[in-house]
N, C-alpha and C positions, 0 to 999 in steps of 0.2 A: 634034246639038250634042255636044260633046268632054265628055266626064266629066271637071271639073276634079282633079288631081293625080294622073289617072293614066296610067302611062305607055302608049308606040300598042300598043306588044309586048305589054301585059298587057289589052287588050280580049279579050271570051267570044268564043271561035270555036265551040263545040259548044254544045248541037245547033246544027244547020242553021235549024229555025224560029224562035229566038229573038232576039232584039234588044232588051238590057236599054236601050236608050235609048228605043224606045217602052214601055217596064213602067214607068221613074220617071216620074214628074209632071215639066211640063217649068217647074214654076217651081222644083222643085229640081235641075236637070240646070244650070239658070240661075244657083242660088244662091252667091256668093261666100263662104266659109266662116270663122266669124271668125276671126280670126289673134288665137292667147292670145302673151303674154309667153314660155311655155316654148317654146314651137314654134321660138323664136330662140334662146335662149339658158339654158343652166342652171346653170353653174357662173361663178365666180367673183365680185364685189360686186353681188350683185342689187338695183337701185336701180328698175326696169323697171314692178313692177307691182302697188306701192303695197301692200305686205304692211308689216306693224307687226314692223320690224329689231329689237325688244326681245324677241320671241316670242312666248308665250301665258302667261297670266296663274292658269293652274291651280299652286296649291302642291304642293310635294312629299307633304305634311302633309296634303294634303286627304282628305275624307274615300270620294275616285273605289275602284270595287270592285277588290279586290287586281291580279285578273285583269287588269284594263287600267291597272295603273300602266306597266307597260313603255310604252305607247301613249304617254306624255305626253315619251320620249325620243326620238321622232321629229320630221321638223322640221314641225310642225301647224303651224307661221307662214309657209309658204311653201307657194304653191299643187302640187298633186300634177301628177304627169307627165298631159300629156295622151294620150298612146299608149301608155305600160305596157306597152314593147316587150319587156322580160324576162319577164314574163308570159304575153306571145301565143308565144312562142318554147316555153314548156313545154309550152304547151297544146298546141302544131301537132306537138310530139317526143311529145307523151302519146296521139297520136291519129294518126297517122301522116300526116299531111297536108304537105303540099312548105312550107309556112315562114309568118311572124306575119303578110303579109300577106294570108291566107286566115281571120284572126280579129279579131273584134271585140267588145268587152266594152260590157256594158251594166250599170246595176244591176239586177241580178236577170233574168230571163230575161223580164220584164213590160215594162221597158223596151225591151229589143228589140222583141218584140212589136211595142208601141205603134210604135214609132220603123219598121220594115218598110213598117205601115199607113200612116203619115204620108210615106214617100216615094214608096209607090208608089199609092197608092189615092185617086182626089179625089172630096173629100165631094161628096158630094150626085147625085152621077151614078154612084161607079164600087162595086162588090163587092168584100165574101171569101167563100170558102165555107170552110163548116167541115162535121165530120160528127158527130153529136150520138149517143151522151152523150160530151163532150169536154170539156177545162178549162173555163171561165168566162168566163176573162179576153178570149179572144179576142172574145167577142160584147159584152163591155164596152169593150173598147178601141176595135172599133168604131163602136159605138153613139157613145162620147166622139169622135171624129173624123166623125161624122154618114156613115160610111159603112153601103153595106147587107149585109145578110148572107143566102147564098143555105145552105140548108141541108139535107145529105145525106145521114139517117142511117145509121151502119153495122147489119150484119148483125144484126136483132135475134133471129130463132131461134134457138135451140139445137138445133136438128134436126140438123146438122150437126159438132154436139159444138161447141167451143172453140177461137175463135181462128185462125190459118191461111189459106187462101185465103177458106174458103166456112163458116167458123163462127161463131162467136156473137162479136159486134163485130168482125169480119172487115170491111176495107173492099170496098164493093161501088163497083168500078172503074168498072165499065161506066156506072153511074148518076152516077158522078163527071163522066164524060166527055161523057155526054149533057148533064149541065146545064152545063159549059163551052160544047159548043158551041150550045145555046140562047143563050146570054147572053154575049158576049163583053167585058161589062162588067167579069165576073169577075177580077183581076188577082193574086191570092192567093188559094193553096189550104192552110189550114191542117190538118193531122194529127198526130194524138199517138201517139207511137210508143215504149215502152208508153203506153199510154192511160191517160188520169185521165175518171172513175175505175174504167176498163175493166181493169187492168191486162195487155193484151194486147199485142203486139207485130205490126205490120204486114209481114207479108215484104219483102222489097226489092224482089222482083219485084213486087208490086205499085205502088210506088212507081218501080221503073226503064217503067211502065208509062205512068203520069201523065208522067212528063219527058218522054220521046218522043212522047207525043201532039201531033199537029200544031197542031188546034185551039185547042188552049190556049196562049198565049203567056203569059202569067204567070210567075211563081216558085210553086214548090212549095216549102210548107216544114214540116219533121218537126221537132215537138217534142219531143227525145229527156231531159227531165230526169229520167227513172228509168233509163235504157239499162245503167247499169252495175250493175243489179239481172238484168237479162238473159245472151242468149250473148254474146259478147264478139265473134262475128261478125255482130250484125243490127243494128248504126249502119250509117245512111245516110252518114254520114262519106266512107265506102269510095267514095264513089259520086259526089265532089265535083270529082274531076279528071276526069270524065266530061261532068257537063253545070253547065253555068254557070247553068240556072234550080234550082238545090237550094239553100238556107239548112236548116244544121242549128243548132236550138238545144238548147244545154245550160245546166247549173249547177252551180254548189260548193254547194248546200242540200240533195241529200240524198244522194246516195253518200259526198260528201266532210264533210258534218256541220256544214255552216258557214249555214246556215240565217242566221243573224244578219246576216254582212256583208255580203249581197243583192250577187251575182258572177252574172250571166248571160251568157253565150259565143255566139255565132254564129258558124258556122262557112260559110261560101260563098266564091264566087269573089271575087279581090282587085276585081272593076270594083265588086259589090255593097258590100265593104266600104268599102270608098270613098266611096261614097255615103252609106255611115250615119258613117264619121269627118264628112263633110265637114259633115252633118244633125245630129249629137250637141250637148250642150252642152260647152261647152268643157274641161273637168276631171269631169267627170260619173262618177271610181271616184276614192274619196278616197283617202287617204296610210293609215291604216289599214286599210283592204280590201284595196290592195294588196298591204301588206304582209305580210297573215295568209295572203291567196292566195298569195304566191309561195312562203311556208312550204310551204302546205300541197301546194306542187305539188313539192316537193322528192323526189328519189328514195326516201327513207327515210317520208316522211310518205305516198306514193302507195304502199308497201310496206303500210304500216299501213292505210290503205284498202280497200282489198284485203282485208285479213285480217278486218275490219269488217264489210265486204259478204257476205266468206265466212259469217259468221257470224250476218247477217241471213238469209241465203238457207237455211243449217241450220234457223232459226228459225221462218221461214215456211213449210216443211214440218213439225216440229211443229206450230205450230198450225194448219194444214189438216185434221192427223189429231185435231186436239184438237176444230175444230170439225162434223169429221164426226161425232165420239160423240154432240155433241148434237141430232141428226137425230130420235129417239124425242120430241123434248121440243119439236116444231116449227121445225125451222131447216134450212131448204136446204141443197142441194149449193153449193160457194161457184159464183160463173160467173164468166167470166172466164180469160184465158189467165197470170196470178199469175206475171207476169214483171215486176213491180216490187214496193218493198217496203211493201206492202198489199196485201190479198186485201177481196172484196167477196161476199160472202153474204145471200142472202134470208131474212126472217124469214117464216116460212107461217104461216094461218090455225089460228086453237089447234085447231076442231074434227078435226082429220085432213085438210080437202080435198086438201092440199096444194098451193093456191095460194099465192102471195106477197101480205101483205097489208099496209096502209102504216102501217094506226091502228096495230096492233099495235106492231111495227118503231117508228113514232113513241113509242107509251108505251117500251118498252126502251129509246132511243136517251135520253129526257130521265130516266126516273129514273135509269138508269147516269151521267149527267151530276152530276145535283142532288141524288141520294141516294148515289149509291156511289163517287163519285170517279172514273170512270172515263169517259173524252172519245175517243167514237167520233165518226164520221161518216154522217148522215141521208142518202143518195141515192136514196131513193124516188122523190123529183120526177121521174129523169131517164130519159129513153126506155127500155127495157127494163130497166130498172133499180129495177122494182114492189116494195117490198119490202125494199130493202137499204140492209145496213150497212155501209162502208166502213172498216175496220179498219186501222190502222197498225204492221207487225210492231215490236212493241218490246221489251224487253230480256228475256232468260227469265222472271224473276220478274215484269215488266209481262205479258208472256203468261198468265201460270199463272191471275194475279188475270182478266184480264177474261173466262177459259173459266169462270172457276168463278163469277164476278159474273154471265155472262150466261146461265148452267146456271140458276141460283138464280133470276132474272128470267123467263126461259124456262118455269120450272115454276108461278110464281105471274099471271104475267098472261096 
């Protein structure tokens, strides 16, 4: 069945084993997509699609936060573009990929997510895998779409040091591959690339690994929303005029700072996007988001990014070495390959064993909360992750307080 609105020339020919029209669900390969008002028309007397021609009814005078009085000079009474094709055009020139239709915007990189599962995966019969410790969201998004989740944790020793093929949350390929081909129910394979809250980076060849495997017919897709805390050569991006089973997902929340306007990007072959235009709700990134996005996709605003990142990444080797000092006073080597912008360290046992211990780590993690003002992250729960705190590099003088907050904690409990 014909992927509606796209054209024959633009069907996946690479790899040889895929065929995204058995990967969607065939009542979305079916689905007629609703045709909005902009889709036909946008300029001139828009009488179309019953927006209120007086505008919106917020005063000049009101008492809206300084920051978004600008906002209220946009046209908020008329529905936002459904494709945000100036946008994708930046993003595809920001990222070196052949043109807008190879991107797709979501709100926030959760949307997508969601919206992936929901076209390719049918409840009640079909799988994702993930490989644990990993986001969150993917096993809730599942679970909220009644699909199953098959799960492959990564590399949990440190015997092999950090990260890389065979290190410490390193993915283990092989055990990926076996459990595709057990189960061919499997239709997505989700990976974080760096990892939350691993902060590691998956090599590509591991990942140009998974694509060529026979067995697996699915999509691969690497969740890159810290990548540009990394090298600037290890996005999967690069990898997207190769094979047509890769979705890359990014964001404007944390390299670019926009956390607020929830902007999520996928990046894959135009047949995939296609399928999630055709599956999205019909205006689903408002007139404000867009607009702060295309700001900030600006040459001079992605200059200043840059120089941001440079300066998280100084920062987060400072406090590396800040929180190596406090090693005498019970606290781990941090673990983790510390190529996004958080680092994760264990808290050990006060006696000397130097195990990782959770109670502990649990007391620091809430009184640093409830007594000292200071809001880390609890990751004890998660697979090799015994013990840790998940830190967020923040600004020098936010650093200095939580070395010397958790120095002081560190010594009394």
């Amino acid at each position: 069945m014909p992927i509606l609105g796209l054209a024959p020339e633009l069907y996946p020919k690479k790899p040889a084993h895929f065929d995204i029209e058995q990967v969607i669900r065939p009542n979305i390969l079916a689905l007629h997509p609703y045709r909005c008002a902009r889709d036909d028309y946008s300029e001139g007397i828009l009488l179309d699609a019953n927006e209120n021609a007086l505008g919106h009814s917020i005063p000049s005078t009101s008492t809206l936060e300084p920051e978004l009085q600008s906002t209220l000079g946009l046209d908020l009474h008329r529905y936002p573009s459904p494709t945000h094709d100036p946008i994708k055009k930046r993003l595809a020139e920001l990222r070196g990929i052949p043109g807008p239709e190879y991107v797709f915007l979501g709100v926030g990189s959760d949307e997508v997510i969601d919206l992936l599962i929901r076209v390719c995966v049918a409840p009640g019969k079909e799988k994702i895998l993930i490989t644990p410790p990993t986001y969150g969201m993917y096993s809730v998004c599942a679970q909220v779409n009644d699909v199953g989740v098959v799960k492959v944790p990564l590399e949990l020793s440190g015997n092999a040091g950090e990260g890389g093929e065979r290190g410490r949350f390193s993915l283990r390929v092989d055990e990926v591959k076996k459990a595709v081909s057990a189960d061919p129910s499997i239709k997505l394979i989700f990976l974080c690339s760096p990892g939350n809250p691993t902060g590691t980076l998956i090599p590509l060849s591991s990942i140009r690994e998974l694509l060529e495997y026979e067995d697996f017919k699915g999509i691969v897709i690497v969740d890159e929303a810290y990548i540009d805390f990394a090298d600037e050569k290890a996005s999967a991006v690069s990898l997207l005029k190769e094979y047509a089973n890769l979705c890359v997902t990014q964001t404007l929340s944390k390299s670019f700072g926009l956390a607020a306007i929830r902007l999520g990007i996928a990046f894959a072959h135009p047949a995939l996007v296609q399928i999630l235009m055709n599956t999205k709700a019909p205006y689903n990134i408002s007139t404000p988001t867009a607009a702060l996005a295309l700001s900030a996709l600006s040459p001079s605003a992605i200059d200043l990014m840059k120089a941001k990142v440079s300066t998280l990444i100084k920062s987060r080797g400072d406090l590396l070495r800040g929180l190596a000092e406090l090693a005498p006073l019970g606290l781990g080597s941090v673990i983790g390959g510390n190529d996004a912008n958080f680092v994760m360290v264990p808290v050990l046992e006060k006696n000397g064993s130097g195990k990782p211990d959770n109670v502990r780590a649990q007391k620091i993690y809430k009184t640093l909360a409830e007594s000292e003002g200071v809001v880390v992250r609890y990751r004890g729960g998660e697979p090799g992750c015994t013990g840790c705190l998940r830190i967020t590099i923040g600004s020098e003088e936010e650093n200095k307080v939580v070395l010397q907050k958790l120095g002081e904690l560190l010594k009394e409990l």
